[in-house]
Backbone bond lengths (Angstrom), bond angles and torsions (degrees), N, CA, C in turn:
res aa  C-N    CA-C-N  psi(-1)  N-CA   C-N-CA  omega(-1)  CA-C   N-CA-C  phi
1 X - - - 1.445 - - 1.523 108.85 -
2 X 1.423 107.69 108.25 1.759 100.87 168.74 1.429 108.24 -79.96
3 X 1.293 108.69 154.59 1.397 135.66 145.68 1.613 130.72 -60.23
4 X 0.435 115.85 112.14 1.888 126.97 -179.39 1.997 92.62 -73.40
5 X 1.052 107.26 119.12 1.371 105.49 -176.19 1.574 106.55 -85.25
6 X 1.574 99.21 -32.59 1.225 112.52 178.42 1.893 114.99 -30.42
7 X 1.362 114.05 -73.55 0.746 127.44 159.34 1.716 136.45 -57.35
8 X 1.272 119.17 -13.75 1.244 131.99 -172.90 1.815 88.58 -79.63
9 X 1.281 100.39 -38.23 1.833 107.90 -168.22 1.251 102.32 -93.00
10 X 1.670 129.39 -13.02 1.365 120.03 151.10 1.559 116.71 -53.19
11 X 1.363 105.14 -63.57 1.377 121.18 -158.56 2.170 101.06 -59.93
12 X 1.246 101.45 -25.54 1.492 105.60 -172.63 1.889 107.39 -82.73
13 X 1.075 89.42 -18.84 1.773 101.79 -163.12 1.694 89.65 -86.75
14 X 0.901 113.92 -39.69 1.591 121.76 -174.55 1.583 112.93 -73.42
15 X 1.164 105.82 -38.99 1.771 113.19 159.41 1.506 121.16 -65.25
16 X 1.256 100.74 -64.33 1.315 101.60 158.22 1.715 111.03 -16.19
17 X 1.581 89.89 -82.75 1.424 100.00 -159.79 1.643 117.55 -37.05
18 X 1.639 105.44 -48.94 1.724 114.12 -166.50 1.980 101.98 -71.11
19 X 1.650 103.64 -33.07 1.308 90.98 -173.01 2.160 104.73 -74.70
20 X 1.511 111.79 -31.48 1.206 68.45 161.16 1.567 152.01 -96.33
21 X 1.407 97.26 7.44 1.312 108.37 -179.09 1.521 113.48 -67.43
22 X 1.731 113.86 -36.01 1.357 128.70 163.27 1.447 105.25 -31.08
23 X 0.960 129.14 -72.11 1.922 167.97 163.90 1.113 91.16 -19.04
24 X 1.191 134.73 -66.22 1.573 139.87 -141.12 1.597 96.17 -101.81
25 X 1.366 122.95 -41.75 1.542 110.50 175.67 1.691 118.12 -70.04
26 X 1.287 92.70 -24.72 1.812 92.57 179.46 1.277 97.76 -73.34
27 X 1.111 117.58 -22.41 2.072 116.15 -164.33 1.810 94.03 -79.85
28 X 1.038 100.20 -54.51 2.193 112.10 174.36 1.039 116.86 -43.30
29 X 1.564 123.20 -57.04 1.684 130.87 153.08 0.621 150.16 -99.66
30 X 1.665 121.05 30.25 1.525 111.60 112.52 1.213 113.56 -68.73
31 X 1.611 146.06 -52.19 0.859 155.75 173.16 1.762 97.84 -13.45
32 X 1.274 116.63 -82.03 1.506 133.79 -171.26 1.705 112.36 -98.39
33 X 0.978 124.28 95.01 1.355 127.36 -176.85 1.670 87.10 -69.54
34 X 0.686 150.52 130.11 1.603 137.54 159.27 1.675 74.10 166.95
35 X 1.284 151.75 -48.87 1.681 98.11 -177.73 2.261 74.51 -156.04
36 X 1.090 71.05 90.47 1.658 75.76 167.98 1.547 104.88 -101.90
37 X 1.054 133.10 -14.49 1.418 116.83 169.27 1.126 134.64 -68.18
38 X 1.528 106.73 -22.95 1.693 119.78 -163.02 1.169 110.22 -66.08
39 X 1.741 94.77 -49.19 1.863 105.36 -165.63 1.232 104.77 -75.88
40 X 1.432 136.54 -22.87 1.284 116.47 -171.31 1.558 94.14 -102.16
41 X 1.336 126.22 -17.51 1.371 105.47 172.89 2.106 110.46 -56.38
42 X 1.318 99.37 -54.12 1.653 113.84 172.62 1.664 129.02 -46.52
43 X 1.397 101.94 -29.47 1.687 118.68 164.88 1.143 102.65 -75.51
44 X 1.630 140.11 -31.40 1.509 129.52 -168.04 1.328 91.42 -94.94
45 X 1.096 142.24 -61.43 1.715 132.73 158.47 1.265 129.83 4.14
46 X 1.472 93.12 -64.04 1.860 114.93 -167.27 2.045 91.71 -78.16
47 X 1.196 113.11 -27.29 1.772 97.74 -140.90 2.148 76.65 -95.86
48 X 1.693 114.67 -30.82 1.514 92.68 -177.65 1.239 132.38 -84.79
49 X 1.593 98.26 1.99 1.678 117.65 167.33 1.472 111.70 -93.55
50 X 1.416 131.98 -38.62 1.701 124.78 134.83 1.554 125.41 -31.10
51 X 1.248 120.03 -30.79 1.051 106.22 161.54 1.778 134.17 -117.65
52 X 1.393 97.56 7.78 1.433 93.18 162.17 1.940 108.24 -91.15
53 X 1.328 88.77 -30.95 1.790 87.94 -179.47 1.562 100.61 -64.01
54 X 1.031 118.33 -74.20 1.888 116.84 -174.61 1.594 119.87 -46.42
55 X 1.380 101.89 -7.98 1.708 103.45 172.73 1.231 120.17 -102.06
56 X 1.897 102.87 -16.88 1.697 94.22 166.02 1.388 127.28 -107.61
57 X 1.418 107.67 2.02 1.412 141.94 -169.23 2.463 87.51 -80.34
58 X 1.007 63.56 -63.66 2.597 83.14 175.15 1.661 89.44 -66.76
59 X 1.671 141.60 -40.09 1.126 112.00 -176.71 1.280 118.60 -86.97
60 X 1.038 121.69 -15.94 1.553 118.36 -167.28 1.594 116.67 -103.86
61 X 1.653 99.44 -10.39 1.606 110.73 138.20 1.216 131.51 -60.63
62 X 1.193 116.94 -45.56 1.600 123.09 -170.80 2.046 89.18 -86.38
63 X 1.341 127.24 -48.49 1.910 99.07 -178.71 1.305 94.76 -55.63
64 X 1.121 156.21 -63.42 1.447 161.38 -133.23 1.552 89.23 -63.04
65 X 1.473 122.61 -72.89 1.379 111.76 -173.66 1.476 116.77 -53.87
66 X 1.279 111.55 -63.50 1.326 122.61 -177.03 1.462 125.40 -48.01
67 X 1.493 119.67 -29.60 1.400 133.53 153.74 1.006 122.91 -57.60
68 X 1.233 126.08 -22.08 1.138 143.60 -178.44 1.035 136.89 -73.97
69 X 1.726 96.82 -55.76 1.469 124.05 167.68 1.865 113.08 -70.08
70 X 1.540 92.09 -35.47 1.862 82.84 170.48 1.267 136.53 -89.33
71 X 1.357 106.10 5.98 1.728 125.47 172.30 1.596 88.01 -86.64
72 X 0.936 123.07 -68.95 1.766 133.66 -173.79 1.730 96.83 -26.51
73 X 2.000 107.72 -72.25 1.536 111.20 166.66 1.365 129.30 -42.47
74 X 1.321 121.28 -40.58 1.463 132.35 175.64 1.285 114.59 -40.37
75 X 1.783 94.95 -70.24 1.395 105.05 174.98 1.873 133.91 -46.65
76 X 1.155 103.94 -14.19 1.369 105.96 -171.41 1.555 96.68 -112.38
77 X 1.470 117.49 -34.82 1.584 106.19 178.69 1.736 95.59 -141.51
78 X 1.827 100.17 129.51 1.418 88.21 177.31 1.162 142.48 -109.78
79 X 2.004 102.75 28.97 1.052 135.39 171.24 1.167 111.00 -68.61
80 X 1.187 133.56 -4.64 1.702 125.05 -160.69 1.367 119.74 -121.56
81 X 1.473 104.68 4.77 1.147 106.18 -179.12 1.485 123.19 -62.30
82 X 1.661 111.69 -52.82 1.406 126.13 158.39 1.672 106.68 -22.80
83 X 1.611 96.92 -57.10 1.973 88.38 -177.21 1.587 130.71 -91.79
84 X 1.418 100.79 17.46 1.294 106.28 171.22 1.360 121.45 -114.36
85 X 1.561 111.52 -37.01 1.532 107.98 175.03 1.989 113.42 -60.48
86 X 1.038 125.10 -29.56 1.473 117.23 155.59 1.437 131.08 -23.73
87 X 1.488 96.53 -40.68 1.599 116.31 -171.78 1.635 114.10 -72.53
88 X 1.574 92.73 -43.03 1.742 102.39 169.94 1.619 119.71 -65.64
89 X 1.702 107.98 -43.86 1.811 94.47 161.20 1.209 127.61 -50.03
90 X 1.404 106.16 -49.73 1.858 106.39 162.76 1.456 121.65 -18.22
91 X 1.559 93.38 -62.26 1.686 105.99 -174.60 1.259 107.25 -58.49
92 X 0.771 131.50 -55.37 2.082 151.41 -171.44 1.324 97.94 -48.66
93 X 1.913 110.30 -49.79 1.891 94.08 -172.24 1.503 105.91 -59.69
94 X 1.385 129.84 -16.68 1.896 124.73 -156.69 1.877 90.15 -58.25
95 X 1.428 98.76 -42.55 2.014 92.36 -166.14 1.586 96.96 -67.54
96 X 1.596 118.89 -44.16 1.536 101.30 -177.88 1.431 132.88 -77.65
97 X 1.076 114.15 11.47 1.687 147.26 148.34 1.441 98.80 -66.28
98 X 1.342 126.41 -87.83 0.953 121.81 -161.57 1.350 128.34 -67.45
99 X 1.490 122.16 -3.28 1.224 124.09 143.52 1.477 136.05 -90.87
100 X 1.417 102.45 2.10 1.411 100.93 158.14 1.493 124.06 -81.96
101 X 1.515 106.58 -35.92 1.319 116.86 173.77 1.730 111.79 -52.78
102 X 1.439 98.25 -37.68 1.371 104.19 168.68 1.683 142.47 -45.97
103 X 1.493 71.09 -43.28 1.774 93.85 166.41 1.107 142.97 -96.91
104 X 0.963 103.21 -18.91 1.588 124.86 144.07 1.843 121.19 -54.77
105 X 1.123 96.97 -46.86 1.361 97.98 165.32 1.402 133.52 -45.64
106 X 1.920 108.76 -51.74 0.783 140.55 -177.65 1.633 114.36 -61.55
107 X 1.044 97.56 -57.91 1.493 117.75 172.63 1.418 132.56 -64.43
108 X 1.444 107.54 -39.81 1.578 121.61 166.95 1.773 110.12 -75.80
């Protein structure tokens, strides 16, 4: 399975981006007591919707393949179904990962 770097350097550029903006609002308020809540309330906003979107955006790539590949298996043996649909829940937990991370965010 290759990697699309393309996207590997999306997904990194986009981290990048929220962790330093994280960085840069804590640096502003302290800097300015006059509204330090806003921005970091608005950085935890932006970064748990970055990561519920990018975790189901990566899961519903990976059922797509993997569904794919076990209809493909099915078809030729139809013993395997039992051992392939497992593989697709796999895929499914990446979004409920990524909304826990989400909430955690939120919450911490």
């Amino acid at each position: 399975m290759k990697l699309n770097l393309r996207y590997v350097g999306m997904v990194l550029a986009i981290l990048f981006f929220v962790a330093g903006g994280v960085y840069a609002s804590e640096a502003s308020a302290a800097a300015e007591e006059a509204q330090p809540e806003s921005i970091v309330a608005a950085a935890k906003y932006i970064a748990a919707g970055l990561a519920v979107g990018i975790a189901c955006i990566a899961g519903a790539i990976a059922v797509g393949k993997i569904g794919a590949a076990a209809m493909g298996a099915m078809s030729e043996n139809e013993e395997l179904s039992g051992k392939a649909l497992p593989f697709v829940g796999l895929a499914e937990g990446i979004c409920l990962w990524g909304f826990l991370v989400a909430l955690f965010i939120l919450l911490l």
